[in-house]
N, C-alpha and C positions, 0 to 999 in steps of 0.2 A: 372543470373539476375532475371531469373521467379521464381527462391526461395526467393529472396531476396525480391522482390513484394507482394507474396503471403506474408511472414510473416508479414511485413508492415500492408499490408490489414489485416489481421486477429487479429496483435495486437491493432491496432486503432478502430476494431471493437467491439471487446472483452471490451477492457479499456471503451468504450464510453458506454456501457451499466451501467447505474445509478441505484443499485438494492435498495438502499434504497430511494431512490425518487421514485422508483415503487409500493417499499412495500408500501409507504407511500399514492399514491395515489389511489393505488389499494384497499389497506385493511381498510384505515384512512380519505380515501380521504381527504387527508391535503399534501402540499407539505411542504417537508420535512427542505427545507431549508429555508422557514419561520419561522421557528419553532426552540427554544433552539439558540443554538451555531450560526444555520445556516448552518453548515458544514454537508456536505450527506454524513455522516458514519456513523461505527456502535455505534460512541460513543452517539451520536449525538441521533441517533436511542435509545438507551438505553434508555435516558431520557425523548424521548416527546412521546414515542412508547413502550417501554417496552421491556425486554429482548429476546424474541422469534422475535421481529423482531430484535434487536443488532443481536444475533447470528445469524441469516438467511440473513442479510448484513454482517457480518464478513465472513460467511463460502463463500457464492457466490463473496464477493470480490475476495476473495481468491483464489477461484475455476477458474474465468475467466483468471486470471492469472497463474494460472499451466494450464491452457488447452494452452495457448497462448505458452507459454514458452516450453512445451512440443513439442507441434507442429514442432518448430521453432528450435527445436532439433534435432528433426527427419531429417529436410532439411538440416541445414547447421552446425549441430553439434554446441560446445559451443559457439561460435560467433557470433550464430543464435538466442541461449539463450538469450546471454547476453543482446544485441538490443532488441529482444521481451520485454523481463521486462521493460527496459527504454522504450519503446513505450509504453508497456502497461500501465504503470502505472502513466505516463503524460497523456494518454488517459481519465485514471480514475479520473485523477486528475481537468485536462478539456475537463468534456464530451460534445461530440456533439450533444445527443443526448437533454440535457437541458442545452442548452446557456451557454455551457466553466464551470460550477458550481459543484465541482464536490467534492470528497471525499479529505484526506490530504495523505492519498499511502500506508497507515501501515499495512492493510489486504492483499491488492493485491499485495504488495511486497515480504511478505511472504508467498503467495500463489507460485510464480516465484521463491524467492528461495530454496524455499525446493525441486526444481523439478533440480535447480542449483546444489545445493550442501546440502542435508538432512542436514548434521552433522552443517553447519552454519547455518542452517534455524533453528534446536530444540536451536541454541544456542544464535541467537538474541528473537527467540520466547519465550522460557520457559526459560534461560539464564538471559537475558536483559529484556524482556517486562512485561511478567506477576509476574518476580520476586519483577521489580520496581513498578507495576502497585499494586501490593498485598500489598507492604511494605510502599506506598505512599501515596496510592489512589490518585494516579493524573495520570490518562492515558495521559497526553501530554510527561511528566517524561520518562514513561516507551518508549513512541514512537518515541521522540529526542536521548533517549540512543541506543533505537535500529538502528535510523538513522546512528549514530556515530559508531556504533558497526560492522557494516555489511561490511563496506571496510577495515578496520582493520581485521576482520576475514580473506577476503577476501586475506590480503595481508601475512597473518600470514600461512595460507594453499596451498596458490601458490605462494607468493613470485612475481617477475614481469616474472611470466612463460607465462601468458596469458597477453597481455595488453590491448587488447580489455574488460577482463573483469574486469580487475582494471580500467579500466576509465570510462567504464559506471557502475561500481559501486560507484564510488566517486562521478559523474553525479548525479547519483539515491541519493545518503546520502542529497547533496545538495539541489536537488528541493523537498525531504522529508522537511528539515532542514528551505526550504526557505519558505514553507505551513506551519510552525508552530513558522512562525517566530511572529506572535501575542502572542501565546502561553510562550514562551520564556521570552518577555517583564512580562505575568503576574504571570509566577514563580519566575521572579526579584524580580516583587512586593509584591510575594505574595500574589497575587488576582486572582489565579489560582483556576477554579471551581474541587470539588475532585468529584469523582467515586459515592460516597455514603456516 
């Protein structure tokens, strides 16, 4: 039970850390989610901040979530994994630390699973994401396909061997799915803002 705590504890706290609303207020003093989209990523980051802060919220998203997920490996092997990620990445999604506002999950997801499973993580990240993100320029494209992509992998390399982690992967696809669910409406309409 004291493993199962501490992972708890350490993915909610990990997740709740806001790094682009830090950079933002730290380096820019402007908070992040007034600003563009609203949304405290690194997309979001890119365009009211510039790319040195995108990439320094993508990698730290990322990072908090393989420190979490790693962790939570060590205690309770894959099952420990699994939960970590969906913690953490609801976490990040609604941090405690600025009022539930939080990122949409595509950095800190992939940060957890590449510590899951490398060979699914190069292949929603450079597979799915940056393939669609390059071929599109619409980062929501590439981060709904990787949503969709990650429990299909998932199911294609274990099959129902684990089922802890087919169901919090299908979990994770959804509340990815359900945070871009604006997004979705405006590549209906085509009123989807691009990349560059």
């Amino acid at each position: 039970m004291i493993n199962w705590i501490i992972i708890i504890f350490i993915s909610i706290f990990l997740g709740g850390i806001s790094f682009s609303y830090l950079i933002g207020k730290f380096f820019f003093k402007e908070d992040i989610r007034d600003l563009g989209s609203g949304n405290a990523g690194a997309t979001n980051a890119l365009r009211v901040f510039g790319i040195k802060a995108a990439i320094a919220t993508f990698v730290f998203d990322a990072l908090k979530c393989t420190c979490s997920v790693y962790i939570a490996g060590k205690l309770e092997g894959i099952d420990g994994q699994s939960i970590a990620l969906l913690i953490t990445v609801l976490s990040h999604m609604y941090p405690y630390t600025s009022n539930f506002r939080g990122g949409k999950g595509i950095a800190s997801s992939i940060g957890g699973i590449m510590v899951i499973d490398y060979r699914i993580g190069i292949i929603v990240l450079f597979g799915v994401f940056f393939v669609l993100v390059l071929t599109t320029k619409i980062v929501s494209i590439g981060s709904i396909s990787a949503a969709i992509a990650y429990p299909i992998c998932l199911l294609a390399f274990y099959g129902l061997e684990n089922k802890t982690l087919i169901i919090t992967g299908f979990i994770l696809s959804f509340v990815v799915l359900y945070k871009h669910r604006v997004n979705m409406k405006k590549i209906l309409n085509k009123t989807e803002s691009k990349l560059y």
